[in-house]
C-alpha positions, 0 to 999 in steps of 0.5 A: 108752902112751896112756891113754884114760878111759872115761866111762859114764852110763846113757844114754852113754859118751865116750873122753876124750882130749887135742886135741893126741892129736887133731891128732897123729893128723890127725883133730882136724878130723873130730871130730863136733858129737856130742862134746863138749870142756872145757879141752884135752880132748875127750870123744869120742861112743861111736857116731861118732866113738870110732870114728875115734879108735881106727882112727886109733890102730891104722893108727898103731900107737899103743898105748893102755889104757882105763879106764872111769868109771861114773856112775849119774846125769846125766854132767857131760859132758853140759854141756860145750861141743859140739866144734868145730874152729873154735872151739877154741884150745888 
């Protein structure tokens, strides 16, 4: 079962997940620049791409639980680097 961490702040949320769940699932290279990433993880945007994270989860049949982490200031998140494909090595 994946679990997948929830991140919220007052003005957004992000699903972080693993680059190698990304590239396992075949949409690591779909990620948006809205979304951000630090070390081996990606934090993907609410709106956009979380989508696309969970359709690939379902028509793969992968289990997977949330739980979500609220923070009523600033998200650290929000300071990590832009996700792009081309750029990461991990």
């Amino acid at each position: 079962m994946l679990k997948i961490v929830y991140y919220t702040d007052p003005g957004h949320g992000w699903f972080a997940v693993k680059h190698s769940t990304l590239k396992t699932l075949g949409i690591f290279n779909l990620v948006s620049s809205y979304s951000y990433t630090k070390g081996k993880t990606a934090y993907l945007e609410e709106d956009c791409d979380a989508s696309l994270l969970f359709k690939s989860l379902h028509l793969n049949g992968v289990e997977y639980t949330t739980l979500e982490k609220h923070t009523n200031k600033r998200s650290p998140i929000r300071s990590y680097s832009t996700f792009n494909p081309e750029r990461i090595t991990s």
